[in-house]
C-alpha positions in Angstrom: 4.2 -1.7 10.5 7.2 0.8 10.2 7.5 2.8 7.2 10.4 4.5 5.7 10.8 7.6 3.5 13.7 9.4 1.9 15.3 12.0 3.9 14.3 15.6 2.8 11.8 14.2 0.7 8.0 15.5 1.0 5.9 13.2 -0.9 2.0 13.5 -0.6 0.7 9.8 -0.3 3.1 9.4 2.8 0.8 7.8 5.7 1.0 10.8 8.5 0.2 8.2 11.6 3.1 5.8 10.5 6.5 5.7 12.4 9.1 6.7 10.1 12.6 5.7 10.1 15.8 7.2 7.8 16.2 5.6 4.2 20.0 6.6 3.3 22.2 6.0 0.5 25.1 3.9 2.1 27.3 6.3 0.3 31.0 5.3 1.4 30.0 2.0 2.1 30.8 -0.9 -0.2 28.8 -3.6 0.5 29.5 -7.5 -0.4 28.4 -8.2 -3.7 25.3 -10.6 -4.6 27.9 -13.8 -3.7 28.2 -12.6 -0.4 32.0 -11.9 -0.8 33.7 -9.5 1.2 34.0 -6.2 0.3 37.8 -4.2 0.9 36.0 -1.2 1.7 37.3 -0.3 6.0 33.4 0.5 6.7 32.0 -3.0 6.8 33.6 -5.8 8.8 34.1 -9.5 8.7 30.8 -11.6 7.7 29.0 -12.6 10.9 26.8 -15.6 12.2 24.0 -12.2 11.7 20.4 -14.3 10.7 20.7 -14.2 7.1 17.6 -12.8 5.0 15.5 -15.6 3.3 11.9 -15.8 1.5 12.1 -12.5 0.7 8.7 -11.1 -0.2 7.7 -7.9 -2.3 4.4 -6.3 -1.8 2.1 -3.3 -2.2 4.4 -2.2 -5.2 3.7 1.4 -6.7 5.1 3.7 -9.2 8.0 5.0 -6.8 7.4 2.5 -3.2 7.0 -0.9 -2.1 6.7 -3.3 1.1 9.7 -5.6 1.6 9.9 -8.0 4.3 11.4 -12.1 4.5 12.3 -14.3 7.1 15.3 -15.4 9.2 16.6 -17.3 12.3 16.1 -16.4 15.4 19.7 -16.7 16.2 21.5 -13.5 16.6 18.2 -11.7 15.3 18.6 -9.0 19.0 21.9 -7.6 17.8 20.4 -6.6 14.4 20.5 -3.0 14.4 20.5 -1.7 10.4 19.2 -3.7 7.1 21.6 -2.8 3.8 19.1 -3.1 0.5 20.8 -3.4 -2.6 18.4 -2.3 -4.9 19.2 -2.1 -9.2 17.6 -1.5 -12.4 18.0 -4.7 -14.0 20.1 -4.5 -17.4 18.2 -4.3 -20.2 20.5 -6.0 -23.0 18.7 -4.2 -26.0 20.0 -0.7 -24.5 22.6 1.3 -26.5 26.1 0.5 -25.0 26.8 3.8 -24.4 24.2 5.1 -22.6 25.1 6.4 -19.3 24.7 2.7 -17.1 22.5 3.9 -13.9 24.3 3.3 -10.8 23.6 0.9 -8.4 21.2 2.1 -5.2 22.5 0.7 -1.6 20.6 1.7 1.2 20.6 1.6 4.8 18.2 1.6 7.2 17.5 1.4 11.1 16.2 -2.1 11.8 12.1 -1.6 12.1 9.4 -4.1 12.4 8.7 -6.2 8.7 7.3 -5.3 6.7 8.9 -1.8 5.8 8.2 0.7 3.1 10.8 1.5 0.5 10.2 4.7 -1.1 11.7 7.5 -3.5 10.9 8.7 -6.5 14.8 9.8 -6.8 16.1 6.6 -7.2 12.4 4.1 -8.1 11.0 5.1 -11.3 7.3 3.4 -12.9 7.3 0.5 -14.9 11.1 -0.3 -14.2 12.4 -3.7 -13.8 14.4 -4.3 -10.5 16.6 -6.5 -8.5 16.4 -6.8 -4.5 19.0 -8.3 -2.3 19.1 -7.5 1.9 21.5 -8.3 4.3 21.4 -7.7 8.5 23.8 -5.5 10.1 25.0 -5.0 13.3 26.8 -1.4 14.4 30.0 -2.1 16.1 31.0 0.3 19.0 33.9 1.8 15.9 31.3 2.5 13.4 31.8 -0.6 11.3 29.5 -2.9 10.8 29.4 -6.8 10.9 27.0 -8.1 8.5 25.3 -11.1 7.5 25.4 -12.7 3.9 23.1 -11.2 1.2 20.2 -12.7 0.5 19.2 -14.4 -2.6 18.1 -11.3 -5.1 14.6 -11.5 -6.4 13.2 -9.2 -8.8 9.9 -7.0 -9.3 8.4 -4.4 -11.2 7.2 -1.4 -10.4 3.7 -0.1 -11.4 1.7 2.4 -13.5 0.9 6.0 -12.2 -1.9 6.3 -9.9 -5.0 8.7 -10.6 -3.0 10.7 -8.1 -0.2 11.3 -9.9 -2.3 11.4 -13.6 -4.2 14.3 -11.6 -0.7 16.1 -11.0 0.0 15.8 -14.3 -3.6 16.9 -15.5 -3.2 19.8 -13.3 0.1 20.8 -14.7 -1.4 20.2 -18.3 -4.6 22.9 -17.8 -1.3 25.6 -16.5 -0.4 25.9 -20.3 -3.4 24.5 -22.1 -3.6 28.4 -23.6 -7.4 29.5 -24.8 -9.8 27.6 -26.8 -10.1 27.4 -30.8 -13.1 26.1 -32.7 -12.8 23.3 -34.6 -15.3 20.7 -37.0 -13.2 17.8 -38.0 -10.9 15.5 -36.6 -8.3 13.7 -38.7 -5.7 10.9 -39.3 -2.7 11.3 -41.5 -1.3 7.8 -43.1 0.5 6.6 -45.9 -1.3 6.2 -48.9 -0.8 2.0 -48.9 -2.7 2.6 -45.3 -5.8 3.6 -47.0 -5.6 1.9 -49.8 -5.2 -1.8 -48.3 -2.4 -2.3 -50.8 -0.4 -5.0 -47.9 -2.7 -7.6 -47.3 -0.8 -8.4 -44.0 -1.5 -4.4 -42.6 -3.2 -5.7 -39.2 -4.4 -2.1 -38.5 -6.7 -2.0 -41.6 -10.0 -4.2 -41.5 -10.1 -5.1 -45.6 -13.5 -6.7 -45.3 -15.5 -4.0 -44.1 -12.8 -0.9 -44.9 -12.4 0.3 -41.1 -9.8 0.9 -38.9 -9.0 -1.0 -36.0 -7.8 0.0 -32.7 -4.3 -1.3 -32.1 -2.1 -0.8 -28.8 -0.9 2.5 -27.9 3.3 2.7 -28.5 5.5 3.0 -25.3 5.6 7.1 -26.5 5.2 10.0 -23.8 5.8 9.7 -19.7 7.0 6.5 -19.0 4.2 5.9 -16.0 1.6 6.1 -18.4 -1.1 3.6 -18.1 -2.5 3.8 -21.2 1.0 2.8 -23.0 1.6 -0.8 -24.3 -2.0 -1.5 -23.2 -5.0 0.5 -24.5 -6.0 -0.2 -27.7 -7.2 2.7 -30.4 -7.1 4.7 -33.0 -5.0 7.3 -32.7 -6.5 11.5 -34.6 -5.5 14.8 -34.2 -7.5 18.0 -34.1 -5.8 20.6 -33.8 -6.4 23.8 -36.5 -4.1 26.6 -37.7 -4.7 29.9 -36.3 -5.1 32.0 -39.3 -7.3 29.5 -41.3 -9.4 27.5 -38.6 -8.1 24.2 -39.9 -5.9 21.3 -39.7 -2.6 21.9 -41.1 -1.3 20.8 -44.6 1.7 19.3 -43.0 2.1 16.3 -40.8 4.8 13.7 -39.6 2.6 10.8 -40.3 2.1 10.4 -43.8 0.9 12.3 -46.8 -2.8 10.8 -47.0 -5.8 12.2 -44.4 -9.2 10.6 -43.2 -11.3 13.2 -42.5 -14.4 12.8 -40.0 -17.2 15.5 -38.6 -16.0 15.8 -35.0 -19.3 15.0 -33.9 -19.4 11.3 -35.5 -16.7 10.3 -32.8 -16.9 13.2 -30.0 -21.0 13.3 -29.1 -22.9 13.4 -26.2 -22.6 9.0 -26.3 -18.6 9.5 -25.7 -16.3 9.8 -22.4 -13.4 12.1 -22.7 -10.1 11.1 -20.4 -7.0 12.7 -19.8 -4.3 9.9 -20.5 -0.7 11.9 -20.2 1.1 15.4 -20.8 4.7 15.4 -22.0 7.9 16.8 -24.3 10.1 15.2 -26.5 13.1 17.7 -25.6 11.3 20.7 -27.7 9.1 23.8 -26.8 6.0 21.7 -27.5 4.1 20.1 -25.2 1.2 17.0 -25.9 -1.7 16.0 -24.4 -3.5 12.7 -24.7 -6.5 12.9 -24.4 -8.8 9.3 -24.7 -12.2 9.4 -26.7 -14.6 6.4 -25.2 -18.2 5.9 -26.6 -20.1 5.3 -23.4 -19.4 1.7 -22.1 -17.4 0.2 -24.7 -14.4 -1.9 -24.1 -12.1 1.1 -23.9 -14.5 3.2 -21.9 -14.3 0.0 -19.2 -10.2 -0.1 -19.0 -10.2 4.0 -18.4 -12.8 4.0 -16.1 -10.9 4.3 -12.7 -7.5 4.2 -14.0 -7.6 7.9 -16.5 -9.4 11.0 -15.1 -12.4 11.5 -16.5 -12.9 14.7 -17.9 -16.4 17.2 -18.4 -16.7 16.8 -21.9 -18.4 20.3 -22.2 -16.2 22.0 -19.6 -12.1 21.2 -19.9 -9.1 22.7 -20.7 -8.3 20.7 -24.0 -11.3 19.7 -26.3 -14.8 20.2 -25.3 -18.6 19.1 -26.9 -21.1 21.5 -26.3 -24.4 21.2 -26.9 -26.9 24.2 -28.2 -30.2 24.9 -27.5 -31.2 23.3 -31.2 -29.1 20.6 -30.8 -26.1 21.0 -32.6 -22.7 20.6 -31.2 -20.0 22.8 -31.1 -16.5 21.9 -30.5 -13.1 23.8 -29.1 -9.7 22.6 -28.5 -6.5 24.1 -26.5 -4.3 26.5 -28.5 -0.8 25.9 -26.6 -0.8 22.1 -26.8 -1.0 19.8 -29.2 -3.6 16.9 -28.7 -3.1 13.5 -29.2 -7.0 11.5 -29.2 -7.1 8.0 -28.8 -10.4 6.4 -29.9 -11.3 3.2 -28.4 -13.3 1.4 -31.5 -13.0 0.8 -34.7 -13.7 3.6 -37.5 -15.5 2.7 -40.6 -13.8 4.7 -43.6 -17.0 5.7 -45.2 -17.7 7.8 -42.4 -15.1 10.3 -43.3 -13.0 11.4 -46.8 -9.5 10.6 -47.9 -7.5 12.7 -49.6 -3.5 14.0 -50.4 -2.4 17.2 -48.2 -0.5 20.1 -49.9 1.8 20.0 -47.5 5.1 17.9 -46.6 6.0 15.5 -44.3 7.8 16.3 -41.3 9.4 13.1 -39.8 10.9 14.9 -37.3 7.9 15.9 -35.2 6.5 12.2 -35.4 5.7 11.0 -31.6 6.3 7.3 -32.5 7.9 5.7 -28.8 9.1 9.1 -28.5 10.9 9.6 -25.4 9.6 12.1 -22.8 12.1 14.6 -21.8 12.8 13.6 -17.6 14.4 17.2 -17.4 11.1 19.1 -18.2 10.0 21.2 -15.2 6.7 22.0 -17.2 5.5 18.4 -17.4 7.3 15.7 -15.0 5.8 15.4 -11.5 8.0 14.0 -8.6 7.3 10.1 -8.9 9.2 9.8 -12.5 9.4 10.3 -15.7 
């Protein structure tokens, strides 16, 4: 099997015992469209009796690659020198109007054994919808190039980020993680109505036995993100205030806390995993981090798809235990964690109660966008 990679592109799951052949934009070229009608443009000729692509079959689909390959005739298949892709996001009708529209990826490659490898993380980002039309070329002794119809266009989606690339951004995360502060409670900031059961219909709350159930992580932070739109959980916070030791009076999430020991959901009985590091176009960075009691369902999803972290030894939130059997708990200074826990939290095991402080919409992480400019927290395969 051939594999291509972008020109003047390094990327570090590339196979080094696989033939490579040049993946370029077709720049200057206009190709036909997805009707196979003729394009004006002087660098591609008139449509020829080339083998036209059929069946066409996407496999082995990551965040940023994927294995292409389809049939066709044998006819004319020896004067096949070059396969055009046209490759697109596919439109999202929900998108605001006037956001810059991506443009359209044609690429050209030398004609190689099927199937090929198709990757970039410049123009493939994770969990993107896409459309995929070829079409067989032939180099003419002028440069031009005669050229089959296109294909029918057939449409796949790429995948989550890999444990390798959830290590890159774990490794980026530790850079600026900062020292460790202690900390005793963790804590969850609601509306009042939240706590109170007051909407009967409020599918988070459990009004028979007053807990909180786990309910599926928002599309917030890096948009390869395994964790988003499918790990269920309750989402705390922990981090303290410098000068006092603890939590803030603020928060953008409501003005009514639960209040739990830290070591009634993070003991010795609980998995820690690192589930994403990002911005929202601001000097703060976050950190998910995901809190799993020891084979739970939650602890079962993360297991080979999060890092798994030493839960008395990490950059962000560690358990220790002493030699009497208490724990102690610390937490990063320079980031601010997001915890996830996988199972539902009974409300008697904590307090409720108003904060002093206000509200600050403005710093909620609700779907927030990650910022793709970031040099501090985007790795090479995406946003």
């Amino acid at each position: 099997m051939e594999k291509m990679d972008v020109p003047h592109v390094q990327h570090n799951l590339r196979s080094p015992t696989s033939p490579c052949v040049d993946l370029k934009p077709l720049e200057n070229l206009h190709l036909c469209d997805g009707e196979g009608t003729q394009s004006a443009d002087s660098g591609v000729g008139e449509l020829d009796d080339l083998p036209v692509p059929h069946q066409i079959s996407i496999s082995n689909i990551t965040c940023d690659s994927f294995k292409i390959s389809w049939d066709s005739d044998a006819r004319g298949k020896d004067r096949i020198t070059h396969y055009f892709i046209d490759l697109n996001k596919k439109e999202n009708k929900k998108e605001n109007k006037f956001k810059h529209k991506d443009v359209p990826t044609k690429l050209v490659a030398k004609a190689v054994p099927l199937p090929m490898t198709v990757r970039g993380h410049w123009f493939l980002s994770p969990r993107t919808d896409y459309t995929v039309a070829v079409q067989t070329a032939a180099k003419q002794a002028d440069g031009d190039y005669a050229v089959s119809e296109w294909s029918q266009v057939v449409e796949f989606c790429t995948a989550d980020y890999s444990s390798v690339h959830l290590n890159q951004l774990l490794e980026k995360a530790e850079v600026i993680a900062g020292r460790m502060l202690p900390l005793t409670v963790l804590y969850r900031n609601q509306e009042e109505e939240y706590f109170n059961q007051a909407s009967p219909s409020y599918r988070s709350r459990d009004s028979q036995c007053h807990r909180m159930l786990p309910a599926v992580k928002d599309n917030s932070g890096s948009h390869g993100s395994p964790i988003s739109g499918k790990l269920e959980g309750v989402f705390f916070s922990c981090n303290t205030e410098f000068n006092t030791g603890k939590p803030p009076q603020d928060s953008p999430y409501g003005p009514y806390r639960f209040q739990v020991q830290a070591e009634v959901l993070f003991n010795q009985n609980t998995n820690l995993y690192f589930g994403d590091f990002y911005c929202m176009y601001t000097a703060y960075h976050y950190v998910i981090l995901v809190l799993a009691p020891e084979g739970s369902k939650g602890d079962l999803f993360c297991k080979g798809r999060l890092p798994a972290l030493d839960r008395s030894n990490n950059r962000f939130l560690t358990c220790v235990e002493g030699e009497d059997g208490t724990l102690s708990f610390q937490h990063a200074q320079d980031v601010i964690l997001e915890l996830v826990y996988t199972e539902p939290v009974d409300l008697s095991l904590g307090t409720v109660a108003a904060i002093s402080g206000h509200q600050l919409r403005s710093s909620s992480t609700v779907n927030a966008k990650k910022d793709p400019s970031c040099k501090i927290c985007n790795i090479s395969v995406g946003r």
